[in-house]
C-alpha positions in Angstrom: 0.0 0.0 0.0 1.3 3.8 -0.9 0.9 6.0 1.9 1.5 9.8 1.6 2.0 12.0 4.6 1.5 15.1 4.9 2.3 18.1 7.1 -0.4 21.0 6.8 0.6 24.2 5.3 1.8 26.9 7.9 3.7 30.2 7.5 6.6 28.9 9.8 8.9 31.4 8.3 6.6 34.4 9.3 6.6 33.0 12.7 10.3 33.9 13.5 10.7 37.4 11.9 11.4 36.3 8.8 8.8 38.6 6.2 9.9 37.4 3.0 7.2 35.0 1.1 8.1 31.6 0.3 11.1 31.1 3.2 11.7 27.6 4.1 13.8 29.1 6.9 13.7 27.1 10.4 11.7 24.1 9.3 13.8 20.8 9.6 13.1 17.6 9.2 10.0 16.0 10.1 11.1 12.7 12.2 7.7 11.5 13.1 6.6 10.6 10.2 10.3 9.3 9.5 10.0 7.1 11.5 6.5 6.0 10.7 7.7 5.7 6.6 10.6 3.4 8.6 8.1 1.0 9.8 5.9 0.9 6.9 8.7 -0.1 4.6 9.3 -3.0 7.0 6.3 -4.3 6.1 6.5 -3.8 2.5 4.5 -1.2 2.3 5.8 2.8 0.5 5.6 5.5 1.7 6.2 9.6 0.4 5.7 12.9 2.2 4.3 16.2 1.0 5.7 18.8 3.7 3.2 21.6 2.8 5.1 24.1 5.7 8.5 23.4 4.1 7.2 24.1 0.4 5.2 26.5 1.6 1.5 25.3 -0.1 -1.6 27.0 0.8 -4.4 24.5 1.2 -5.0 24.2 -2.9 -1.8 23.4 -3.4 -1.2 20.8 -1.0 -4.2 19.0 -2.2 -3.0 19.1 -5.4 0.4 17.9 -4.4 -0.8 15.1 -2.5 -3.3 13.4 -5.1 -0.3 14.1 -7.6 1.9 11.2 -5.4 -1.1 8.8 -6.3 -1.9 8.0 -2.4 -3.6 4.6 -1.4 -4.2 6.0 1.8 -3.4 9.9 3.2 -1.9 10.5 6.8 -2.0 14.2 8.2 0.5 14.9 11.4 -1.6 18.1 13.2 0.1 20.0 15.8 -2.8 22.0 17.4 -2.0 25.7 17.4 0.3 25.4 14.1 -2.0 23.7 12.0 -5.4 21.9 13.0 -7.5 24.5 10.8 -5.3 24.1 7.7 -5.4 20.0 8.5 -8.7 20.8 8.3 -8.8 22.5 5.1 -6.7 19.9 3.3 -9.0 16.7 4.5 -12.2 18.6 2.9 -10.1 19.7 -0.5 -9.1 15.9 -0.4 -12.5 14.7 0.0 -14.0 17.1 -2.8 -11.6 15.4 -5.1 -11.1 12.1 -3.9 -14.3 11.1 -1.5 -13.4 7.6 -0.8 -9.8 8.1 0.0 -8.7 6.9 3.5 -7.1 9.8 5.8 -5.8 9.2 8.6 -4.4 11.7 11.3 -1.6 11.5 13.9 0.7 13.9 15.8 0.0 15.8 19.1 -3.3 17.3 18.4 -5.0 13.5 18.3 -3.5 12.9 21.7 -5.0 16.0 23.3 -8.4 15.6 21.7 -9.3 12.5 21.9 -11.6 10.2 19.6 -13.9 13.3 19.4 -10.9 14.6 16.7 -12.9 12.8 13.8 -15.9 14.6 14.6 -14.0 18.0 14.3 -11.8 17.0 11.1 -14.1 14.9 9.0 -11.4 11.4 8.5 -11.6 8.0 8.6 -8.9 7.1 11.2 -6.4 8.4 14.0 -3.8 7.1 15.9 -3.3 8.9 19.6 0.6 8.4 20.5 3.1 6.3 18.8 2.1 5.8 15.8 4.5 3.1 14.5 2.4 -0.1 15.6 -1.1 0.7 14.8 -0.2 2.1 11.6 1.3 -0.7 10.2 -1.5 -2.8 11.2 -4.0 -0.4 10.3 -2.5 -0.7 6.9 -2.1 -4.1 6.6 -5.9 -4.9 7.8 -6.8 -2.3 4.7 -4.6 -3.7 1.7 -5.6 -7.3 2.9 -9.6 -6.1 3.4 -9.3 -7.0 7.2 -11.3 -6.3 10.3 -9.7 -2.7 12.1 -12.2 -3.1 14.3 -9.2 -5.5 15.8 -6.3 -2.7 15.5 -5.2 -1.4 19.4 -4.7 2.0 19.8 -6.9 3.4 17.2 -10.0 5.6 16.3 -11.8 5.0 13.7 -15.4 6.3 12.1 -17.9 3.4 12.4 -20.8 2.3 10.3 -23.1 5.3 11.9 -20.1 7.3 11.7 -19.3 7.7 15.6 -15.8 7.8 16.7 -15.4 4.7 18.0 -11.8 4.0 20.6 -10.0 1.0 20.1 -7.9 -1.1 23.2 -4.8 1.1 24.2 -1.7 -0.3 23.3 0.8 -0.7 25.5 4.1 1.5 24.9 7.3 0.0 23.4 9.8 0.2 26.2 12.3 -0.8 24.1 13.1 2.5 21.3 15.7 0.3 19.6 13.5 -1.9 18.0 12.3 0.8 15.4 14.4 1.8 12.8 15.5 5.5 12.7 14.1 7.6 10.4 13.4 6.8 6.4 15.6 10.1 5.2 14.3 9.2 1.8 11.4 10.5 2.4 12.6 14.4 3.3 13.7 16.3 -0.5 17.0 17.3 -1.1 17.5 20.8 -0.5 14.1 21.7 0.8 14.9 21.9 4.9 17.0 25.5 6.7 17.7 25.8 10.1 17.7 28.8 11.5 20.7 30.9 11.8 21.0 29.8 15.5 21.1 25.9 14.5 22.7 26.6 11.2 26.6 25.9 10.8 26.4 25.1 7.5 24.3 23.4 5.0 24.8 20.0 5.5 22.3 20.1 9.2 20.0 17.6 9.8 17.7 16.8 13.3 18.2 13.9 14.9 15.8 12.5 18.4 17.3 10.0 21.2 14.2 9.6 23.7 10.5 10.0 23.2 8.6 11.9 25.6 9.5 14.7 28.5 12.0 13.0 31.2 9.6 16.3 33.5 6.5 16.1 32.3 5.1 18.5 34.4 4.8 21.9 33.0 1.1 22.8 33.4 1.3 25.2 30.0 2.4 22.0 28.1 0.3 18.9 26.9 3.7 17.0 28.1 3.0 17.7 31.5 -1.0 17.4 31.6 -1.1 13.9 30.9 -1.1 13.9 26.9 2.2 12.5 26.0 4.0 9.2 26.3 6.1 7.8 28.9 9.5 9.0 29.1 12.2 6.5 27.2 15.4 6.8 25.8 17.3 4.7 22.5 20.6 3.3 23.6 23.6 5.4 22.6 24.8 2.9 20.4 21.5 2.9 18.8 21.6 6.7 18.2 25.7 6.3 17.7 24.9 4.2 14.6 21.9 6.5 13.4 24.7 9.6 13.6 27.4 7.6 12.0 24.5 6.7 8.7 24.2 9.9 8.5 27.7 10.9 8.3 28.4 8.4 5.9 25.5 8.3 3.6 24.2 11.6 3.6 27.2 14.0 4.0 25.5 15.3 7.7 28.3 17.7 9.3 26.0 19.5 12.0 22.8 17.7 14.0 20.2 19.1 16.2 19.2 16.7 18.8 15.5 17.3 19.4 15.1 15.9 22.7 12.7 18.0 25.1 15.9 17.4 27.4 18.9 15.9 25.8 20.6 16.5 29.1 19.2 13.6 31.5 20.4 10.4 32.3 24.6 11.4 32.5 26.0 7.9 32.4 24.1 7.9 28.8 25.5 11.3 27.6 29.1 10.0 28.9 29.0 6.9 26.8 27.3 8.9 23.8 30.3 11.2 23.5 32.4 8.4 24.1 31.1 6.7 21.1 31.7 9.6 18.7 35.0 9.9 19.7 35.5 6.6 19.0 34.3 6.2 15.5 36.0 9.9 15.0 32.7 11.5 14.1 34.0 15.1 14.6 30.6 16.5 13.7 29.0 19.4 15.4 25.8 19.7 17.5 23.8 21.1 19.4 21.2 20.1 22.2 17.4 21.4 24.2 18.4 21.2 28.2 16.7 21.9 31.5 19.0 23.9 33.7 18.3 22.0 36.7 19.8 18.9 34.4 23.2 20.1 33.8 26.2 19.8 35.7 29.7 21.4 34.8 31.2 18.2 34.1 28.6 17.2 31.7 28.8 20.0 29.7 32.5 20.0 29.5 32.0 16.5 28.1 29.8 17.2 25.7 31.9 20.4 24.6 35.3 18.1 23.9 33.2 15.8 21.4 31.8 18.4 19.4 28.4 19.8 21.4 28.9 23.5 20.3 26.0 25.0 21.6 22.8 24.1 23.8 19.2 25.8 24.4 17.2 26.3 27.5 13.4 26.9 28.0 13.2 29.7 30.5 9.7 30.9 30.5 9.8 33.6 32.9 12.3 35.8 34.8 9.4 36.0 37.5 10.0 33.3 40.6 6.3 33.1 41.1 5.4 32.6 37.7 7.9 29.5 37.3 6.3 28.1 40.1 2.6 28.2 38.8 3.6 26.6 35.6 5.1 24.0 37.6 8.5 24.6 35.9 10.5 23.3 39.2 13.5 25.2 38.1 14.8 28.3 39.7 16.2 32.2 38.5 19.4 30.4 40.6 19.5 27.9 38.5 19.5 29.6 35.1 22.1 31.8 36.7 24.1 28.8 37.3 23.4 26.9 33.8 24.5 29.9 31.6 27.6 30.4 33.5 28.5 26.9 33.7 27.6 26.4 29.7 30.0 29.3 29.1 32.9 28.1 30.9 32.3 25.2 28.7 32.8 27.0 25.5 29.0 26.6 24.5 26.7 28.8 22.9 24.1 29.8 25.1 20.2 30.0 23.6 16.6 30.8 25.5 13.3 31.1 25.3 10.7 33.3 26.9 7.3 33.1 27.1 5.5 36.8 28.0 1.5 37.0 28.9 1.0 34.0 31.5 -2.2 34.0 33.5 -2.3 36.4 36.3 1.3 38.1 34.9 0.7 41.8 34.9 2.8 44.1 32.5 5.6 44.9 35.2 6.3 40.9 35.9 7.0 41.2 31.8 9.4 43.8 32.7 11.1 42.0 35.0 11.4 38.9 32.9 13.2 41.0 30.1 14.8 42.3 32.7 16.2 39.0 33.6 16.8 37.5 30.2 19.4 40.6 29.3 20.9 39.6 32.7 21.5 35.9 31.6 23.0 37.5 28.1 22.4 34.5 26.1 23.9 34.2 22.6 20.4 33.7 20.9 17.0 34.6 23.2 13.4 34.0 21.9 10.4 35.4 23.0 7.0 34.0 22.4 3.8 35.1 23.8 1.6 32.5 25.8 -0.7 30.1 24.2 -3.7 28.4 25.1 -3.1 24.7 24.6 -6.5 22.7 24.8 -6.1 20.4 27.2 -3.5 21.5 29.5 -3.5 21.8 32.9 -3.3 25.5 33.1 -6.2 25.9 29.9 -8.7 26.2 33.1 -7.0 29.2 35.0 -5.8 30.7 31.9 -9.4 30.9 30.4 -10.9 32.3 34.0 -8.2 35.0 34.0 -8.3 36.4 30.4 -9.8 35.6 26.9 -8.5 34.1 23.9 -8.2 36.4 20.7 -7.8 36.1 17.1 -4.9 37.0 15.4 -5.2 39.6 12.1 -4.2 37.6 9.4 -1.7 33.9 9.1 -1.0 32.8 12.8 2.5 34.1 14.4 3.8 32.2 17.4 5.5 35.4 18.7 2.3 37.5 19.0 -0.7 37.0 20.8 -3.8 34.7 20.7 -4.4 35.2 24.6 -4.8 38.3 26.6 -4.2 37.7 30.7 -6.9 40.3 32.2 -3.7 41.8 33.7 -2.7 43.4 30.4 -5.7 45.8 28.8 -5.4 44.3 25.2 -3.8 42.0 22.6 -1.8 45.0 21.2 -0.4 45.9 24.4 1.0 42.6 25.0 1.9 42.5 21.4 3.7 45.5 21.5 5.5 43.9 24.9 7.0 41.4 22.8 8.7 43.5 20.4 9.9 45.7 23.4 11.4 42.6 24.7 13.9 41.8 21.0 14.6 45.4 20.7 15.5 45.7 24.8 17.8 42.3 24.4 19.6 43.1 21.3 19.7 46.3 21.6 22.1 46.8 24.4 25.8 47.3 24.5 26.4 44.5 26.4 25.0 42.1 23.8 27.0 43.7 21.0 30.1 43.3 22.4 29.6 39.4 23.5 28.8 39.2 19.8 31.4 40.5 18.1 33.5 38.8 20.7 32.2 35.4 18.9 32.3 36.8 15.6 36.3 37.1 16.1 36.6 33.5 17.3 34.1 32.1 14.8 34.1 34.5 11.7 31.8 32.0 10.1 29.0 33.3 11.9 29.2 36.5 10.4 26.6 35.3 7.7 24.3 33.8 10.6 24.6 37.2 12.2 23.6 39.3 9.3 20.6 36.6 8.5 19.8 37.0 12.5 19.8 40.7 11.9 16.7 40.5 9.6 14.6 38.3 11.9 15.3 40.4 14.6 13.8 43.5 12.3 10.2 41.3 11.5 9.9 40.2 15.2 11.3 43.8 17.0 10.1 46.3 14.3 7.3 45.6 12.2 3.6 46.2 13.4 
């Protein structure tokens, strides 16, 4: 059977500053569905991929795109703020065209809705979770004209047309029984990091675990009970993925995409053993929690090529860390910058501005904080409402969701705390927050100070520089 995946169309490239139509910038490869193409071909079964954000498709064109690969059966991966309206979109155009085409749909958004997702997005199937196992099967039972009724861990649409819930299926403890992902599937040419993850062309995303080791974050669907259990591939398994990769497909630089590479040290020890080993001198770069790191570790993972690493702040505000349930501390980041610098790494963060409750000056503070840290790279997003999460009930008491003028943009608002008077206010606290942190003296000269030990950067920098202007400047 031919199976063609799809991701939805989304304007990722607006999303991070970057104004200019038809940008593939920051969108990697997507290793779900990798994986899922892996498992598939195992069973004799094809697979291809029509990556609608990457090409940048509207809805028309993705359609189009997708009945052009000749599918036998259509799976859609929806993440829910990025792109369950276009997923949407594309299952209706498919249906106009096609009507008795199979679709299935997978990724996050499944797991936090539940069977009720068919009703909302008019398909035949979904799988909540991993989707390697039911998958296959699913796709076996329908080139062989079985019985699904008999596949665990599925929805499906029955005779009436009620979502109907399969048996769950028990999670594979074991992560090196699947193989890693099918890189035939991802074009040539069609995936750019961004110039924070970008040390050349030849960059490629690799993951080592499944699910968050934390798992507790109430503004996350990780840590309000809709995500898998926490697991980790061996580091020989992920050794031989890197070393493929290396070998076969000319990969100098890899992401690790890990909510938290940085758990387990005995692991990372034997990892970065293993790379010196086979003399993969490649670079790469890692997602942490700063209450995960240790000096030692990151010196480790500095001597066998780590070059920089990323943490998820969220707020500068003590109080405000503790009602997200972050169980990290402003101590802590302190402590993880400083100890990731005398490391040698490149420092990156993240921000989130607009929680429930936080009032304009509590932003303040959390710039504030961030220009204290002085990361290399800092983001700043404002909060989202993620249905489903443990903090959608306080956050919907305490303010009101808003639509956004025009294509959806991570960075501005689609939630107004009742702390902050409108969306444009916080809006316009979000650009004060780019131009504050990269704006200051102190930031220049830590840059240029890299741009003399790395001149390769210089290109990054400039390419930086015009993010910064669609993020800080533009209305």
């Amino acid at each position: 059977m031919h199976v063609v995946f799809v991701i939805p169309p989304f304007d990722y490239a607006r999303s991070v500053g970057n104004v200019r139509r038809r940008s593939r910038s920051g969108v990697l490869p997507p290793l779900g569905v990798g994986f899922l193409a892996s498992a598939l071909g195992a069973r004799g079964h094809t697979s291809a991929l029509v990556d609608a954000m990457a090409e940048q498709f509207n809805v028309e064109e993705t359609v189009d795109a997708v009945l052009a690969a000749k599918p036998e059966l259509v799976g859609l991966s929806i993440m829910t703020l990025l792109a369950r309206d276009a997923a949407r979109d594309v299952v209706d155009g498919l249906r106009g065209r096609q009507p008795g085409l199979p679709i299935v749909l997978g990724g996050p958004h499944v797991m936090a809705a539940g069977p009720q997702v068919l009703e909302d997005i008019a398909a035949d199937y979904a799988v909540p979770g991993e989707g390697e196992a039911p998958l296959s099967a699913l796709v076996d039972c329908l080139s062989k004209g079985e019985n699904i009724a008999n596949v665990a861990g599925l929805y499906y649409r029955d005779a009436t047309l009620r979502a109907v819930e399969t048996p769950a299926r028990a999670h594979e403890r074991n992560l090196d029984v699947f193989a890693p992902p099918d890189r035939r599937l991802y074009k040539p040419g069609l995936y750019q990091a961004l110039p924070s993850l970008n040390l050349g062309r030849h960059v490629t995303t690799v993951i080592t675990s499944r699910g968050c080791p934390w798992a507790r974050c109430a503004f996350c669907h990780q840590g309000s009970g809709c995500s898998v259990p926490f697991r980790r591939r061996s580091p020989e398994h992920v050794a031989d993925e890197v070393e493929a990769l290396v070998r076969d497909w000319g990969v100098r630089s890899v992401v690790f995409w890990d909510d938290n590479f940085c758990v387990m040290p005995r692991w990372v020890d034997r990892f970065c053993g293993m790379l010196d080993a086979r003399g993969l001198r490649i670079t790469w770069s890692v997602l942490a929690r700063a209450d995960t790191v240790t000096p030692d570790m990151l010196r480790r993972m500095a001597k066998s090529g780590c070059y920089s690493i990323q943490f998820g702040f969220e707020s500068g505000v003590q109080e405000t860390l503790d009602m997200i349930r972050k169980g990290t501390t402003l101590e802590q980041y302190r402590k993880a910058v400083r100890w990731s610098r005398d490391a040698g790494l490149e420092v990156r963060g993240s921000f989130m501005l607009g929680f429930p409750g936080e009032t304009p000056e509590m932003s303040l503070r959390t710039i504030d904080f961030a220009c204290e840290l002085n990361a290399d790279y800092m983001l700043f997003f404002a909060y989202h409402v993620l249905p489903g999460t443990a903090l959608e009930e306080r956050a919907l008491a305490e303010g009101r969701v808003v639509a956004q003028e025009g294509e959806f943009n991570i960075h501005m608002p689609t939630y107004v705390p009742y702390t902050y008077p409108d969306a444009e206010t916080l809006a316009d606290m979000v650009r004060r927050a780019y131009r504050q942190y990269y704006m200051r003296p102190a930031y220049a000269v830590q840059a240029l100070r890299r741009l003399l030990r790395r001149p390769s950067l210089i290109r990054n920098h400039l390419v930086g520089l015009v993010y910064w202007a669609g993020l800080a400047l533009r209305p």
